[in-house]
C-alpha positions in Angstrom: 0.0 0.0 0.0 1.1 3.8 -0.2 -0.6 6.9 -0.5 -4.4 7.7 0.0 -3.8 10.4 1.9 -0.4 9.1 1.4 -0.7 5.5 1.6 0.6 3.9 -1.4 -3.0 2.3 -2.4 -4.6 5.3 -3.9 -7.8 3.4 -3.5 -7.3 3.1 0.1 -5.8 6.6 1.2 -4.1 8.1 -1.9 -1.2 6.1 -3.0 2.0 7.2 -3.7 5.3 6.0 -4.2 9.1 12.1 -7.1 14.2 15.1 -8.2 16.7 17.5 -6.4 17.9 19.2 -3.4 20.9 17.2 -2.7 24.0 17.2 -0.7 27.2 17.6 -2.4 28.1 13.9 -2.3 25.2 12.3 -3.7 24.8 12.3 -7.5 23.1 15.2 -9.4 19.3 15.2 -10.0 17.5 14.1 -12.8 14.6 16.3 -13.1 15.6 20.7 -13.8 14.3 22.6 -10.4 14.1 26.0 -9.2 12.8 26.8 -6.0 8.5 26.6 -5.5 6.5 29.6 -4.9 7.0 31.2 -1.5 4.3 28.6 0.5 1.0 30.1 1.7 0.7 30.2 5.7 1.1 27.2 7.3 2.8 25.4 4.6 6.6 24.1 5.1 8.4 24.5 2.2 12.0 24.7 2.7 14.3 26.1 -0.4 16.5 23.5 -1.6 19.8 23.0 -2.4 19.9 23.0 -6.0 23.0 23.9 -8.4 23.3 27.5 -7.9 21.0 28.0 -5.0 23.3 28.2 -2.0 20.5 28.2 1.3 20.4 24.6 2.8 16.8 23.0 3.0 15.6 22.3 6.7 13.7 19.4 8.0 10.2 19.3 8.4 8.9 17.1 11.2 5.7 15.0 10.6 3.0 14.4 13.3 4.2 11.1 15.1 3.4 7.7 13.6 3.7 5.8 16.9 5.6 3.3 15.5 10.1 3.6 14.5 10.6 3.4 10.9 13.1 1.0 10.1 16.6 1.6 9.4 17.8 3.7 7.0 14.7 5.9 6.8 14.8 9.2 9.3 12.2 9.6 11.9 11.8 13.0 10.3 10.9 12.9 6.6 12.9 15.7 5.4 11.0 17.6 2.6 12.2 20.3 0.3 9.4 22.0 -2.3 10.8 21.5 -5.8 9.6 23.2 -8.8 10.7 19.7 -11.4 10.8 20.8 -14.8 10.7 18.2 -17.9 13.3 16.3 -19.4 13.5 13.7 -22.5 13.6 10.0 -21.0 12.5 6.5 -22.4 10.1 4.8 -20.8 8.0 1.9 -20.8 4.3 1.9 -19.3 3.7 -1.6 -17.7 1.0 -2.9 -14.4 2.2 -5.5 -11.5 1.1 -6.8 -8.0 2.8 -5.4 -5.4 4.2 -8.5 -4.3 6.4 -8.5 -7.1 6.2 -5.0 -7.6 10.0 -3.7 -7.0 11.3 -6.7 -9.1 8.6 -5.1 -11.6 9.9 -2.3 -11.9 13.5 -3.2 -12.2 12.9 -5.3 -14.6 10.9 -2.4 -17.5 14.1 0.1 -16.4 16.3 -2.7 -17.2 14.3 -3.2 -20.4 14.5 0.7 -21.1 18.0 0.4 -20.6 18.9 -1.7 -23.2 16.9 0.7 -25.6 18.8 2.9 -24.9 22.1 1.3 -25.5 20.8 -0.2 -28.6 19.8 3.0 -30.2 23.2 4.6 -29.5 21.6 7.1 -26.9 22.9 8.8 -23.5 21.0 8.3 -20.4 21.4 11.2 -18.1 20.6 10.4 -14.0 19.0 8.0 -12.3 16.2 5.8 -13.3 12.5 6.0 -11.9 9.2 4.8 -12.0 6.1 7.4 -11.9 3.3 5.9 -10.3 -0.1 6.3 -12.3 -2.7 4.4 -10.7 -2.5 1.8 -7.7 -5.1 -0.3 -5.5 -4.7 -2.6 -2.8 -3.5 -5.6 -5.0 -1.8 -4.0 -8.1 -0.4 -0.7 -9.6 0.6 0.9 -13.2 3.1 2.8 -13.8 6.0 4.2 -16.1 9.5 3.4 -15.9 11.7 6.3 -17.0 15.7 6.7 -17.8 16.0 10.3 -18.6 17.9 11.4 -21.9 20.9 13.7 -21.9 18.7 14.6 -25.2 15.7 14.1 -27.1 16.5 12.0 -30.6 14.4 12.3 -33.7 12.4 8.7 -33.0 9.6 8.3 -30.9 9.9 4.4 -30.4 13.0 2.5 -29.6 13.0 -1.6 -29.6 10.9 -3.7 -27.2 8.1 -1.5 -27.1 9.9 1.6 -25.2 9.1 4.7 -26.3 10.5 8.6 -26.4 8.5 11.1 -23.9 8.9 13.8 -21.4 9.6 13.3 -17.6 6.7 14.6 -15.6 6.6 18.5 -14.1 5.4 20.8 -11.7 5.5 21.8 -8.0 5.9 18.4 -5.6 7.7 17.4 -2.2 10.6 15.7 -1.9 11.2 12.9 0.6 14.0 10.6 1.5 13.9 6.7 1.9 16.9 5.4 3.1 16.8 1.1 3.5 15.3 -2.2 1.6 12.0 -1.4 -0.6 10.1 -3.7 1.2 9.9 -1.3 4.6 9.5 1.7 2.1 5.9 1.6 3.4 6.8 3.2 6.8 8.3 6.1 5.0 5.1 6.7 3.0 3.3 6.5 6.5 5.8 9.2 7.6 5.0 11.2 4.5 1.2 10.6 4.9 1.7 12.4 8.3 3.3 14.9 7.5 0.9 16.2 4.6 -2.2 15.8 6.7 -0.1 17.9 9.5 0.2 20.3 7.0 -3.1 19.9 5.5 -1.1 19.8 1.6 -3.3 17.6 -0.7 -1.3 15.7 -3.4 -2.3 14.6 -6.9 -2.9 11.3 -7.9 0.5 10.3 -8.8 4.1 10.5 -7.4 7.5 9.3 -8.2 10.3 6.8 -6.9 13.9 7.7 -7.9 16.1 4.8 -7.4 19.7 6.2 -6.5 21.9 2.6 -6.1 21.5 -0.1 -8.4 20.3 -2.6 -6.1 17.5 -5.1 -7.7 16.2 -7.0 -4.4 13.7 -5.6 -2.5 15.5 -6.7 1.4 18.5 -4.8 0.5 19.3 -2.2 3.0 21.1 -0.5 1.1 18.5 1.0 -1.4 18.3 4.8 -1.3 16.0 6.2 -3.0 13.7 9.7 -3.4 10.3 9.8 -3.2 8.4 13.1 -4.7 5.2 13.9 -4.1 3.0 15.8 -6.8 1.0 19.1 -5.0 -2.3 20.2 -5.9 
């Protein structure tokens, strides 16, 4: 499950399982951002640290869960409000249960990857999936390797196509740990949006920063952004 409100099962509270504000180590972002709109009152809406933007984001805490999320993901969901702007990528658009969902989705970026390579082209940052639709049993979604430019063709081999990355004002949040607790991070998000009283769209997005393809490895890290209303 994810997001209803922000559980991942947009039919149960909205579902959702979006690139950057980074430290200086960790790689560069795949999605173009300038700073969001100053924030009506109430909202938290850090400004991020961007290329060029020298302020540090600061953490936003959410209401309290009751329960410790498990390693690797902070007990305060940092979140940074990110103007994303689009970029060419290659994607495919593919459903799967969420048992085998992560493996899923690895397996269309993999797929997308070798489009890529076969057509001669240059990814440019880190894969993701954007997340279109989900219930308590399955989802659909995209699987996107963004471009360092947009080529000519439309459709590479295997059914992957030529498209734009998705846009607009959304939340960044950080899970740090195996996929399969990334569920305690979306409660933390959940949290901190109804705290806030910020109403998201009905879609968000999952940028995997290591290349791990198991679900139980603690080492994943990976962004999660958030689409605003």
């Amino acid at each position: 499950m994810r997001i209803g409100s922000i559980n991942r099962s947009l039919g149960v509270e909205l579902a959702f399982g979006l690139f950057l504000a980074v430290l200086a180590a960790q790689p560069e972002p795949v999605f173009a951002q300038t700073p969001a709109a100053a924030p009506a009152a109430g909202d938290a809406t850090p400004a991020p640290n961007s290329p060029g933007v020298n302020a540090k984001p600061t953490p936003s805490t959410p209401a309290e869960t009751g329960s410790k999320p498990p390693p690797g993901v902070p007990d305060d969901a940092s979140a940074v409000t990110l103007e994303l702007t689009s970029r060419p990528v290659a994607f495919t658009s593919a459903s799967a249960e969420w048992a085998e969902g992560f493996k899923s989705v690895k397996g269309e970026i993999a797929k997308v990857d070798a489009a890529i390579k076969k057509a001669g082209l240059t990814p440019a940052g880190h894969p993701f999936a954007l997340f279109l639709a989900t219930d308590d049993k399955s989802f659909q979604f995209e699987a996107m390797v963004p471009l360092a430019g947009k080529p000519e063709a439309t459709d590479l081999a295997d059914g992957v196509k030529i498209g734009e990355s998705p846009s607009g004002k959304a939340m960044k949040f950080l899970h740090r740990g195996a996929y399969d607790d990334i569920d305690s991070t979306y409660d933390l998000i959940t949290a901190f949006l109804d705290e806030k009283g910020l109403e998201s769209q009905n879609r968000f997005v999952e940028e995997y920063l290591t290349d791990t393809t198991e679900p139980d490895d603690a080492s994943l890290e990976a962004d999660i952004y958030v689409f605003l209303k």
